[in-house]
DSSP file (Angstrom, degrees, kcal/mol; ACC not computed):
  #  RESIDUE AA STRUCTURE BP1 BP2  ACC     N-H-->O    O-->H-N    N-H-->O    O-->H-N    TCO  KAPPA ALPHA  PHI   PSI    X-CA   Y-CA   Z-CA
    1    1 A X     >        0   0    0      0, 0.0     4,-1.9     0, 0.0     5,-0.2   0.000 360.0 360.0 360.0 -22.8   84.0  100.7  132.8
    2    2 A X  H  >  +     0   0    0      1,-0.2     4,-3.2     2,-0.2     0, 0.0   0.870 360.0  45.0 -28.9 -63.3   86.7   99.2  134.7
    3    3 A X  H  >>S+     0   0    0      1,-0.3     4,-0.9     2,-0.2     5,-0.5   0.725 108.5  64.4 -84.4 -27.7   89.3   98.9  132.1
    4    4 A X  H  >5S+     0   0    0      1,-0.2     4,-1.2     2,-0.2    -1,-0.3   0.904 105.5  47.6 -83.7 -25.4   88.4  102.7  131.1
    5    5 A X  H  X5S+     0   0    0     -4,-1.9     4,-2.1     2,-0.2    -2,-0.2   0.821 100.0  57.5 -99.6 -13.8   89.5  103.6  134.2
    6    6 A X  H >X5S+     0   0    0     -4,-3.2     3,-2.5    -5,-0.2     4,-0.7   0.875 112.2  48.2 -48.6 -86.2   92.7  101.9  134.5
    7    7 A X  H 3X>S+     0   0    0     -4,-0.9     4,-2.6     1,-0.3     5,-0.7   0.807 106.0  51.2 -58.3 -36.5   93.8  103.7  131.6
    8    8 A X  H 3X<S+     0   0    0     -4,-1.2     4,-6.7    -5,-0.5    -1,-0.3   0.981 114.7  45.9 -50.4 -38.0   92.7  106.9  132.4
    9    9 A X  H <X5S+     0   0    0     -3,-2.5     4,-2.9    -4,-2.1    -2,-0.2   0.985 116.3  45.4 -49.6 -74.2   94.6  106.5  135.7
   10   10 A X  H  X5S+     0   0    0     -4,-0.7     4,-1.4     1,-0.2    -1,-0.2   0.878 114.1  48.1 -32.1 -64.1   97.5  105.1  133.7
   11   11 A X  H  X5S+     0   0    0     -4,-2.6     4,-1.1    -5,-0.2     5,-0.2   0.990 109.6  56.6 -46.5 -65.0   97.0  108.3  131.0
   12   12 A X  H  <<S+     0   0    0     -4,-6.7     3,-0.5    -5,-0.7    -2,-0.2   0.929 113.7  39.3 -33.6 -60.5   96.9  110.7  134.2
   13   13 A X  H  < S+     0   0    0     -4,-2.9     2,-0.5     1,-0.2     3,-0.3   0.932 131.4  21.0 -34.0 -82.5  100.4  109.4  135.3
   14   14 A X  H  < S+     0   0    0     -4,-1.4     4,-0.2     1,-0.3    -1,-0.2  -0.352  77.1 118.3-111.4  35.8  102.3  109.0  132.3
   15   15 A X  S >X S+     0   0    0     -4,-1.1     4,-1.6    -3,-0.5     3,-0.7   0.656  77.7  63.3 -93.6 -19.0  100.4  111.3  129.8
   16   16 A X  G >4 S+     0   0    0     -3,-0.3     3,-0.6     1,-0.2    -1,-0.2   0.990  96.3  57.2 -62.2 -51.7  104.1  113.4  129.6
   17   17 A X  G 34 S+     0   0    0      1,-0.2    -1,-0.2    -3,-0.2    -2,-0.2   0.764 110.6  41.4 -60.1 -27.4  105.6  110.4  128.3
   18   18 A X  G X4 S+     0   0    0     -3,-0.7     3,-1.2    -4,-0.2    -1,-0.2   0.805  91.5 106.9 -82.2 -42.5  102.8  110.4  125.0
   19   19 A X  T << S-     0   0    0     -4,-1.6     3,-0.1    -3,-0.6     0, 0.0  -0.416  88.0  -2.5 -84.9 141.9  102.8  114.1  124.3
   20   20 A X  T 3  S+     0   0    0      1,-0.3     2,-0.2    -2,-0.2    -1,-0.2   0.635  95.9 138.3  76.5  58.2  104.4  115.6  121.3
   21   21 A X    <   -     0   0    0     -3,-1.2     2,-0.4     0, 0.0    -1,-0.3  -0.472  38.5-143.0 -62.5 146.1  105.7  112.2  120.0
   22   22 A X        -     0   0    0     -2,-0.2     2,-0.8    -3,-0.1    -3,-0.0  -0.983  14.9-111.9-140.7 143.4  105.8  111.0  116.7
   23   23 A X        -     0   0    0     -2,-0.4    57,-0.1     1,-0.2     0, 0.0  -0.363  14.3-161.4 -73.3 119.1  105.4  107.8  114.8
   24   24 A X        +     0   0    0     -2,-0.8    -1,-0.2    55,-0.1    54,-0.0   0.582  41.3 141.1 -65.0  -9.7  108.5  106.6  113.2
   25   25 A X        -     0   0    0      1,-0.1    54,-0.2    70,-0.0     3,-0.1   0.021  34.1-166.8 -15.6 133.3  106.4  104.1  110.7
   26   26 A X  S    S+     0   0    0     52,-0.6    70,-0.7    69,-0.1    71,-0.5   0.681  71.3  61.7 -98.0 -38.1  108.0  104.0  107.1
   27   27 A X  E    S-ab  79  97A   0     51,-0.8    53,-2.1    68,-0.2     2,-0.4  -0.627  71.1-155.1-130.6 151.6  105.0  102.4  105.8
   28   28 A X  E     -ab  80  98A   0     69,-2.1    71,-1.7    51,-0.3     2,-0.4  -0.955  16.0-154.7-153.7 128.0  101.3  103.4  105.5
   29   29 A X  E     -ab  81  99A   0     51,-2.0    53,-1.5    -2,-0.4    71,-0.2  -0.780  15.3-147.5 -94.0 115.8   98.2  102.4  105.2
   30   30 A X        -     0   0    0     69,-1.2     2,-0.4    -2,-0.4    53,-0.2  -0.409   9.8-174.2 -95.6 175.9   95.3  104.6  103.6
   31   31 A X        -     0   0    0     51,-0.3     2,-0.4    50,-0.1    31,-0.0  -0.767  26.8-143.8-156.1 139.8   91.4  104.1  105.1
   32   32 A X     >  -     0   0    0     -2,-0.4     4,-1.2    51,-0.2     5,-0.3  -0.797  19.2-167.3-118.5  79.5   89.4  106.4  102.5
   33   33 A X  H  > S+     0   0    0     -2,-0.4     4,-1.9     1,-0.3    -1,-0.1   0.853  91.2  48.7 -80.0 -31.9   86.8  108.0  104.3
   34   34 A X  H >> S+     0   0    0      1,-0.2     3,-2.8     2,-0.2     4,-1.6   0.962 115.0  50.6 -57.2 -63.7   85.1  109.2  100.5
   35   35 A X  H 3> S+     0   0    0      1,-0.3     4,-1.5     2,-0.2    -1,-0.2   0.790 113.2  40.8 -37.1 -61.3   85.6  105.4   99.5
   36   36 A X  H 3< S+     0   0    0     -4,-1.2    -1,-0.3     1,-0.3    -2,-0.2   0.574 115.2  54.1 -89.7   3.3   83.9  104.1  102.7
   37   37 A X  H << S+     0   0    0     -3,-2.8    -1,-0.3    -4,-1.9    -2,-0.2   0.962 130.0   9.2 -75.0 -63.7   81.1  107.0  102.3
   38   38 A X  H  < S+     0   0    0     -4,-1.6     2,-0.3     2,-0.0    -2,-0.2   0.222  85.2 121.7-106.8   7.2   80.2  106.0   98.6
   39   39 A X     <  -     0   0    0     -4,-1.5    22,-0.1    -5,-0.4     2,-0.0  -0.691  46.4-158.0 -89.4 149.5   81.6  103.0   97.7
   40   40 A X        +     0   0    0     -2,-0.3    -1,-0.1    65,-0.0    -4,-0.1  -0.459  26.4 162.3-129.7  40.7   78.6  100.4   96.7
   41   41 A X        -     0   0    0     18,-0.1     2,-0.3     1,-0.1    19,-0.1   0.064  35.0-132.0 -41.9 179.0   80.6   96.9   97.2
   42   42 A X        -     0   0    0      2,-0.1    -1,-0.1    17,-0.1    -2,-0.0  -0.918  16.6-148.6-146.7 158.0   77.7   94.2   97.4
   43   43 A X        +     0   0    0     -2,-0.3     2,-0.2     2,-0.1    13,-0.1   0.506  57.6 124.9-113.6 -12.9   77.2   91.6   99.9
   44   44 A X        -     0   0    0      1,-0.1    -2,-0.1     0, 0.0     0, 0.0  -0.283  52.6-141.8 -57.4 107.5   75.6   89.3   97.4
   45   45 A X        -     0   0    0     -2,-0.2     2,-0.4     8,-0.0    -1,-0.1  -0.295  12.7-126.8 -58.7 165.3   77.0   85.9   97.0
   46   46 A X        -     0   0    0      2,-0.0     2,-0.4     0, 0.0    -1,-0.0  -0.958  30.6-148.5-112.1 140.1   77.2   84.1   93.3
   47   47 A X        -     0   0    0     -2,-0.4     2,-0.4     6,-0.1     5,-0.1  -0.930  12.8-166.3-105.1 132.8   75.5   80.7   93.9
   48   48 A X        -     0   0    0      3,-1.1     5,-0.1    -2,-0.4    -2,-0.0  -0.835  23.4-141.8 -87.7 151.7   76.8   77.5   91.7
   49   49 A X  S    S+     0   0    0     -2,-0.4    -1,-0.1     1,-0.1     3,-0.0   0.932  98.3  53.9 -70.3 -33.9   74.6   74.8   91.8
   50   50 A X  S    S+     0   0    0      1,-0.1     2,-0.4     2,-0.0    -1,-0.1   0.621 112.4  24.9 -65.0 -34.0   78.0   72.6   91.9
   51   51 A X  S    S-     0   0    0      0, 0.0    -3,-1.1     0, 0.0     2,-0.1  -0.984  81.7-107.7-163.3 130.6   79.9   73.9   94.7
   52   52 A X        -     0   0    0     -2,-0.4     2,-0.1    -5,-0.1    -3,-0.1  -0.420  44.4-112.5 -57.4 133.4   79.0   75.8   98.1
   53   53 A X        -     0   0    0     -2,-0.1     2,-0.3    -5,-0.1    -6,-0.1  -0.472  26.7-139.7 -67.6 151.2   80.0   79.5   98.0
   54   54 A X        -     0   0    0     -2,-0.1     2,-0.4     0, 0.0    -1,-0.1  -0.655  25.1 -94.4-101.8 164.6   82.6   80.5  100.1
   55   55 A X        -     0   0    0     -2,-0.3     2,-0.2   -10,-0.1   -10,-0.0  -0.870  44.2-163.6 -88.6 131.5   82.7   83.7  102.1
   56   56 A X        -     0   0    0     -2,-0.4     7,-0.0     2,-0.2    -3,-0.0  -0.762  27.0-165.3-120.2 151.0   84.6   86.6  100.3
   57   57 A X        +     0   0    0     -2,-0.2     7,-1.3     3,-0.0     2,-0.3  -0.047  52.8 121.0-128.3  15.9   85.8   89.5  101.6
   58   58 A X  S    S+     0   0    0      1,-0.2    -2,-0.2     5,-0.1     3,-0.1  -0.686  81.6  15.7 -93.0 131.7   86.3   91.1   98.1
   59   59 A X  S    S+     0   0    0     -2,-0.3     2,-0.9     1,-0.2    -1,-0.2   0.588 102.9 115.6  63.7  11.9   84.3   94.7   97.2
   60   60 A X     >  -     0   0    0     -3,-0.2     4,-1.5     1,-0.1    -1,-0.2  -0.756  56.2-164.4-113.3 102.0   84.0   94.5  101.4
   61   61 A X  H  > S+     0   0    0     -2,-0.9     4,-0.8     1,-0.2     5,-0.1   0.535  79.3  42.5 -79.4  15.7   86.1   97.5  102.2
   62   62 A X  H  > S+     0   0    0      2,-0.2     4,-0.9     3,-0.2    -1,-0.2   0.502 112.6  54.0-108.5  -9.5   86.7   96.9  105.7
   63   63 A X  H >> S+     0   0    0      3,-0.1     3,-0.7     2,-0.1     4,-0.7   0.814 110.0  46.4 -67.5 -95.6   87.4   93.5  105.2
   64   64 A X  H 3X S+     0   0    0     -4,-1.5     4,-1.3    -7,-1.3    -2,-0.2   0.331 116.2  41.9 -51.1 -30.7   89.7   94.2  102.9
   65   65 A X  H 3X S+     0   0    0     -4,-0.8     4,-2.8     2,-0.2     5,-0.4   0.953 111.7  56.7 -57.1 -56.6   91.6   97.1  104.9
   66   66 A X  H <X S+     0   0    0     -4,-0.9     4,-3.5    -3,-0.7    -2,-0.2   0.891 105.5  53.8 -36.6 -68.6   91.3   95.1  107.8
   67   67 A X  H  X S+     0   0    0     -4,-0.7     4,-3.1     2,-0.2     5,-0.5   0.885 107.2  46.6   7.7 -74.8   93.2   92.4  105.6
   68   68 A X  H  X S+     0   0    0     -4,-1.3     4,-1.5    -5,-0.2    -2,-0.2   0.964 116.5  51.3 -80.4 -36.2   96.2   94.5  104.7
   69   69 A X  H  X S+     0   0    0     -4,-2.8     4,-1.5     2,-0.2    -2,-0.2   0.928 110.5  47.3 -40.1 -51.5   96.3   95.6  108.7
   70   70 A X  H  X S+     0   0    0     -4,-3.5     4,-2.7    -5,-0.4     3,-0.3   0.910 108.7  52.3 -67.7 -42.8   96.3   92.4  109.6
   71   71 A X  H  X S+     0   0    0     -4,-3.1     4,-2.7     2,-0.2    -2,-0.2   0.980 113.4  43.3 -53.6 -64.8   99.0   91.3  107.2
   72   72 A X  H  <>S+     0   0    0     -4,-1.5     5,-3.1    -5,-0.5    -1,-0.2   0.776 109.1  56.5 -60.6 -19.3  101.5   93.9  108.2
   73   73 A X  H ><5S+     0   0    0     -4,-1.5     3,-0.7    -3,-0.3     4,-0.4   0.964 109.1  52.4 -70.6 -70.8  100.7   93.4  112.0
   74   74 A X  H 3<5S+     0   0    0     -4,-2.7     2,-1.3     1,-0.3    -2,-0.2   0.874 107.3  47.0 -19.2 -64.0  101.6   89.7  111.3
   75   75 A X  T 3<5S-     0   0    0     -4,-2.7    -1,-0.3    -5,-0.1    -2,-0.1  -0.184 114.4-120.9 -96.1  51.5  104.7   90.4  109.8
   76   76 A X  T < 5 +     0   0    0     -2,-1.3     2,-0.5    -3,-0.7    -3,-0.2   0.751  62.6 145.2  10.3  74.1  105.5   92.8  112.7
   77   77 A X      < -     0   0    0     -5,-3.1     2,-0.2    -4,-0.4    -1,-0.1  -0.933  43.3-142.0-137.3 111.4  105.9   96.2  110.1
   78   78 A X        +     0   0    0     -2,-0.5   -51,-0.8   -54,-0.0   -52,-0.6  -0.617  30.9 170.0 -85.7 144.2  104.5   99.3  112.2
   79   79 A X  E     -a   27   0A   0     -2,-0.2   -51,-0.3   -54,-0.2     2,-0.2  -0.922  29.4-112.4-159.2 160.5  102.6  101.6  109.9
   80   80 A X  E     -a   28   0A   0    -53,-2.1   -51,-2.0    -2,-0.4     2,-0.8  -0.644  16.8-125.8-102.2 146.2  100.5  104.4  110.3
   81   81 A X  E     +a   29   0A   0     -2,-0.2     2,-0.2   -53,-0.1   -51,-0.2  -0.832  38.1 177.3 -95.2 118.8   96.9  104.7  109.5
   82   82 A X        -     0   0    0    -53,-1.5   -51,-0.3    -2,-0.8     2,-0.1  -0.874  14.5-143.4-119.0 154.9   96.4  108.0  107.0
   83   83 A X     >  -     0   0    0     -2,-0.2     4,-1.4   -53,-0.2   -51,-0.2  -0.192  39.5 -87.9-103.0 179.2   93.1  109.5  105.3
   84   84 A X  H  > S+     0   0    0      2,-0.2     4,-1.5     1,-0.1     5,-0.2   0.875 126.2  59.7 -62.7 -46.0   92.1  111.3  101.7
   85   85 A X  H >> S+     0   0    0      1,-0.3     4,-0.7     2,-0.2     3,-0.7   0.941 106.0  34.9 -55.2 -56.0   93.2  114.4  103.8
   86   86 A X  H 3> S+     0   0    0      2,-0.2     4,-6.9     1,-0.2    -1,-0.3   0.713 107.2  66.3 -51.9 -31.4   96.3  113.8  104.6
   87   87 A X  H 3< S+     0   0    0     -4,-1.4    -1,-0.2     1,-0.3    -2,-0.2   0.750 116.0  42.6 -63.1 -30.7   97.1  111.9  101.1
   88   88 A X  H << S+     0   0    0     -4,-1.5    -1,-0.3    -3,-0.7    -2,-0.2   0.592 124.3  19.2 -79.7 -28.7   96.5  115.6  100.1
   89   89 A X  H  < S+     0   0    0     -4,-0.7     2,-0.5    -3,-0.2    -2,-0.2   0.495 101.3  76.1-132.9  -1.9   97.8  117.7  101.8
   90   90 A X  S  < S-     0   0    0     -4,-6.9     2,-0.2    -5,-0.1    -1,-0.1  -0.874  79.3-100.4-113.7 143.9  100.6  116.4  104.0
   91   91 A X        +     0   0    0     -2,-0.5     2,-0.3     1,-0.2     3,-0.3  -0.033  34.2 176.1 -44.2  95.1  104.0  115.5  103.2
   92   92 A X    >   +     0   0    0      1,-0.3     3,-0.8    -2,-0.2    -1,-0.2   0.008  48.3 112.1-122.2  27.1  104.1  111.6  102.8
   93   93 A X  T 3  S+     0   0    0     -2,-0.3    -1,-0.3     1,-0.3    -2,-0.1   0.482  72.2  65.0 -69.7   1.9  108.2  111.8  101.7
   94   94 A X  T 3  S+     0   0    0     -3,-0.3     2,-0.5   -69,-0.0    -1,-0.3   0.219  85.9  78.1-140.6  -3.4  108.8  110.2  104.7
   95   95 A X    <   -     0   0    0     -3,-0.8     3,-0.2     1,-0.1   -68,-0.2  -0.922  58.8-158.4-119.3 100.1  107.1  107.1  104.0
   96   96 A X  S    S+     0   0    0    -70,-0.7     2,-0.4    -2,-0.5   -69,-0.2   0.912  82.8  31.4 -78.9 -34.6  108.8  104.1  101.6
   97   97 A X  E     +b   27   0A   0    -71,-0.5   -69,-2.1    -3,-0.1     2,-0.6  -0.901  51.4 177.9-157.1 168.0  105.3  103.1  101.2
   98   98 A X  E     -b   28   0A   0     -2,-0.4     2,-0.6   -71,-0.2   -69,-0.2  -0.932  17.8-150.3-148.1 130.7  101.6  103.5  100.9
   99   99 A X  E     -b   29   0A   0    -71,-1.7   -69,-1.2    -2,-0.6     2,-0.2  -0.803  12.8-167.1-110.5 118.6   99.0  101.2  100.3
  100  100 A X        -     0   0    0     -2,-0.6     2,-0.5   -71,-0.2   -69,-0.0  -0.513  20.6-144.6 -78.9 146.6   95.6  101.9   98.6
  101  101 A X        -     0   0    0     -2,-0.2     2,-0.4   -40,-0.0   -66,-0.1  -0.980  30.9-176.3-128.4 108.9   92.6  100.2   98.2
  102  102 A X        -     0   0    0     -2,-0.5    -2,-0.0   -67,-0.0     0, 0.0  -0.834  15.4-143.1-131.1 124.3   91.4  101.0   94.7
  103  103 A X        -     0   0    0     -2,-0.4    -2,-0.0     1,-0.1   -68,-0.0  -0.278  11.9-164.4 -84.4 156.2   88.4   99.9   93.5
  104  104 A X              0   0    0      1,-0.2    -1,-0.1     0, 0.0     0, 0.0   0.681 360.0 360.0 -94.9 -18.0   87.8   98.9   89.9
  105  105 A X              0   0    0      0, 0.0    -1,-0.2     0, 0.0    -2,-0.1   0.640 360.0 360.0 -71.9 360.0   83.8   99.1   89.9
């Protein structure tokens, strides 16, 4: 509870400085709230007898957003996080790109 009240203190100050700001991000990342509602990825490993499975993070959709987050964080590229709404209804000209997670299954 500490740390949640530093920032509010911190928020109280300097909350002028936050409000009606906008992100300057070129690049965007979508999080698909239908996808992460319905989407049936499996958790099931494939067993060889030959060889130990590895852990995959394929048909796991927050592993895999988390993934392309992580990449772009690495390579220090601010992007913005956007939904199914926005992808629909708001103007995304502003944006050189946006990346989807589309599943084939």
């Amino acid at each position: 509870m500490g740390a949640i009240t530093e920032m509010n203190r911190f928020l109280a100050k300097n909350g002028a400085y936050y409000q009606d700001t906008r992100s300057e991000a070129q690049v965007a990342l979508v999080w698909s709230d239908t996808s992460a509602n319905f989407y049936e990825g499996s958790d099931a490993q494939l067993i060889e007898l030959d060889r130990v499975p590895r852990r995959s993070e394929v048909g796991n959709l927050d592993g895999e957003f988390s993934g392309f987050a992580d990449a772009l964080i690495r390579a220090h590229v601010p992007f913005d996080v956007i939904d199914d709404v926005t992808l629909e209804k708001d103007n995304l000209s502003r944006y050189e790109a946006i990346l989807l997670r589309m599943s084939l299954a």
